[in-house]
C-alpha positions in Angstrom: 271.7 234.8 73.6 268.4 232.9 73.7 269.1 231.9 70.0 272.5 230.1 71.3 271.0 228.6 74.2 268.2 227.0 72.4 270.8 225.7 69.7 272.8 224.0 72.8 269.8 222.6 74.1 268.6 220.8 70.8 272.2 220.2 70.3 272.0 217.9 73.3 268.8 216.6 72.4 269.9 215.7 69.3 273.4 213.7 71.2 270.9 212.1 73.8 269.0 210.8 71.0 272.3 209.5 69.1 273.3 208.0 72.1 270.5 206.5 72.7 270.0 204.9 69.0 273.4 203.6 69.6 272.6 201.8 72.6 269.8 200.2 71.5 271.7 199.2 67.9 274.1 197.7 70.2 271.3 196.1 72.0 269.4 194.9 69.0 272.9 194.1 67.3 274.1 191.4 70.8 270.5 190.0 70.6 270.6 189.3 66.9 274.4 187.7 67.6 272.6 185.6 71.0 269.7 184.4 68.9 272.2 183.3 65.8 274.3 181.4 68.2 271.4 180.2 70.2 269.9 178.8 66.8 273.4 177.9 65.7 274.4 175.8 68.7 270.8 174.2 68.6 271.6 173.1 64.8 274.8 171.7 65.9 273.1 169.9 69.0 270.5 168.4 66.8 273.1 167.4 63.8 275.2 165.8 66.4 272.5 163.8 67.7 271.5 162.9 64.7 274.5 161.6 63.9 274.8 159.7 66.8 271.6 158.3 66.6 272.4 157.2 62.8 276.0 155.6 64.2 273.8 153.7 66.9 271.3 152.4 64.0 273.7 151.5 62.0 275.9 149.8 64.3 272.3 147.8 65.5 272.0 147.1 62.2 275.3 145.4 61.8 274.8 143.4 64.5 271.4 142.0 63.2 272.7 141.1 60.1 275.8 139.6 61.8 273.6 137.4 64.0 271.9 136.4 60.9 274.4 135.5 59.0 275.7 133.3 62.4 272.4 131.8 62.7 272.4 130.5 58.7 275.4 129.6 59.0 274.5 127.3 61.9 271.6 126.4 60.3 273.4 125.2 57.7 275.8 123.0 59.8 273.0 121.4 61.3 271.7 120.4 58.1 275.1 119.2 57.1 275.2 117.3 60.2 272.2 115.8 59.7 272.6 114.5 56.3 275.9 113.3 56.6 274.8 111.4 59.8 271.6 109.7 57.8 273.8 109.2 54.7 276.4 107.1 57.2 273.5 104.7 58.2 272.4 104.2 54.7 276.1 103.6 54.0 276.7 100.9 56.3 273.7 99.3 56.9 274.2 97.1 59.4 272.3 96.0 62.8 275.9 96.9 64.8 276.1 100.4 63.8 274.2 102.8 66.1 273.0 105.9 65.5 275.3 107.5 67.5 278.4 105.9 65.9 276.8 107.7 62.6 277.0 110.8 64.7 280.3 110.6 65.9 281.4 109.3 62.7 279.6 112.3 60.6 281.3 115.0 62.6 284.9 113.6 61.7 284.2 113.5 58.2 282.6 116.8 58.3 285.8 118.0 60.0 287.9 115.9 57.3 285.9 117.1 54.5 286.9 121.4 55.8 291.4 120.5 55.5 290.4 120.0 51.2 290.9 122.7 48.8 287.1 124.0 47.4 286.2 123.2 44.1 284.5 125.1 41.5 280.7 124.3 42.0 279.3 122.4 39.7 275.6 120.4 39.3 277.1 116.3 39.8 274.5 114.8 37.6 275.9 111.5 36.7 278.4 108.7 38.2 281.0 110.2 35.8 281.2 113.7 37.7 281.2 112.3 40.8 283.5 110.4 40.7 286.0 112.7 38.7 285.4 115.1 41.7 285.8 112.2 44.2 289.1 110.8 42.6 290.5 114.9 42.5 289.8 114.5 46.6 292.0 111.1 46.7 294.5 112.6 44.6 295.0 115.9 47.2 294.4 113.1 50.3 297.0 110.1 48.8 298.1 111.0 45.6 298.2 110.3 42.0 300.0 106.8 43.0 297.4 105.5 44.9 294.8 106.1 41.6 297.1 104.2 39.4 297.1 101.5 41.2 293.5 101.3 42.0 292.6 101.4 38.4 295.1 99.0 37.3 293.9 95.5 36.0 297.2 94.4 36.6 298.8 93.4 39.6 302.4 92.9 40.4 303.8 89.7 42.5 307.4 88.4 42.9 308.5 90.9 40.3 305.6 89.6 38.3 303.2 91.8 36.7 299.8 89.9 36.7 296.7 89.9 35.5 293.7 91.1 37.2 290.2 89.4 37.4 288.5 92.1 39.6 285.4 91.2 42.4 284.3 94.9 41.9 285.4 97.9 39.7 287.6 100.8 40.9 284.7 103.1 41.9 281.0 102.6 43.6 278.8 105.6 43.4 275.6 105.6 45.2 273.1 108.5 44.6 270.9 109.3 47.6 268.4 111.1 46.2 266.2 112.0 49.4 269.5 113.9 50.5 270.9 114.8 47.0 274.3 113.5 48.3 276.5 111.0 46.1 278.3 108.6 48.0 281.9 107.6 45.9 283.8 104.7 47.2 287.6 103.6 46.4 287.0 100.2 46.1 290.2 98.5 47.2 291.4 95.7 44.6 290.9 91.8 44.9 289.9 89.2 42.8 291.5 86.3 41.1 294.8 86.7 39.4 296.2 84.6 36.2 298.3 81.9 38.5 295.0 81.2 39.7 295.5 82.8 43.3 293.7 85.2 45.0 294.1 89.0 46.0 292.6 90.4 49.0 292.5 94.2 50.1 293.3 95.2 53.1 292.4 98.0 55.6 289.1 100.0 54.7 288.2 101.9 51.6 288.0 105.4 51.4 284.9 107.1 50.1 283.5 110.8 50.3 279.9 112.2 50.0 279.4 114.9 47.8 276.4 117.5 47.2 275.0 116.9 44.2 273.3 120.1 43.3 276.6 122.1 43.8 279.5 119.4 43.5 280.3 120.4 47.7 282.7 117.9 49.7 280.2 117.3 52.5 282.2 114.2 53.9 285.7 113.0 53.2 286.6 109.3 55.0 290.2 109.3 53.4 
């Protein structure tokens, strides 16, 4: 009888203790699980922040290099401006033309200059280039027409086709080299003809002012 009662009581020892092992399994087992997802969210807050701290550089970033570009670019236009506008006093030369006309003037020829398709760059190192690039612009501007009959020594009157004694040739290129800008004039015709009369243009002669390091239509009066 003691024997069976002593074996009941361990038995129930031995069930406490079970128990209790299982509890505190279960315990260690939901504190393991917190302190993953603890660790787990804290991995995921961090990434996430991460993230958005690399979407916020990079976004900063792409402003900065969009205000630089803007600012070059600006830059640039202001140097256009300015050597379009000194280029246009040079050009004229004369006592009556004010600084400011050269302004206003160099803005519409800058504006002018933007409506022409770009050419392929190209370094304009002689009279020839420059004004086989200048005579493509008057081509686009008033056509293949208007070169023919600028180049021609020959001049028709009352269904007569006469000869031409020009004043000046077809073309005037001036190199500034201070500005590395050629300056190429269409030098409307006149002159003597055979009969012995003269020919005089009229209206004003196109020209354009081209960059000379890169063959760029900086100016376009035409």
């Amino acid at each position: 009888m003691k024997l069976k009662i002593i074996t009941s009581i361990s038995a129930l020892f031995i069930c406490a203790a079970a128990v209790s092992c299982g509890d505190a399994t279960e315990k260690e087992s939901i504190s393991v699980k917190e302190t993953t997802t603890a660790i787990e969210t804290q991995t995921e807050t961090t990434s996430a922040a991460a993230l958005t701290t690399s979407a916020a550089e990079t976004t900063a970033s792409a402003v900065i290099t969009t205000t630089a570009a803007e600012n070059t670019s600006a830059d640039k236009d202001e140097d256009i401006m300015t050597i379009v506008k000194e280029v246009c006093m040079r050009y004229y030369d004369a006592p009556e033309y004010s600084e400011k006309d050269a302004e206003k003037e160099a803005e519409l020829l800058i504006d002018r200059a933007k409506e022409f398709t770009e050419q392929d760059p190209v370094e304009v190192n002689s009279e020839d280039v420059a004004m086989s690039r200048a005579k493509t612009i008057f081509i686009e501007s008033i056509g293949q027409e208007f070169i023919d009959e600028l180049e021609s020594d020959y001049y028709e009157k009352n269904g007569q086709m006469l000869k031409l004694e020009r004043n000046d040739p077809p073309y005037k290129c001036v190199y500034y080299d201070e500005y590395d800008v050629w300056a190429v004039t269409a030098v409307l015709r006149s002159g003597k003809l055979e009969d012995g009369t003269g020919l005089e243009h009229t209206g004003a002669s196109l020209y354009v002012l081209i960059r000379g390091k890169d063959g760029a239509l900086l100016a376009a009066h035409c």
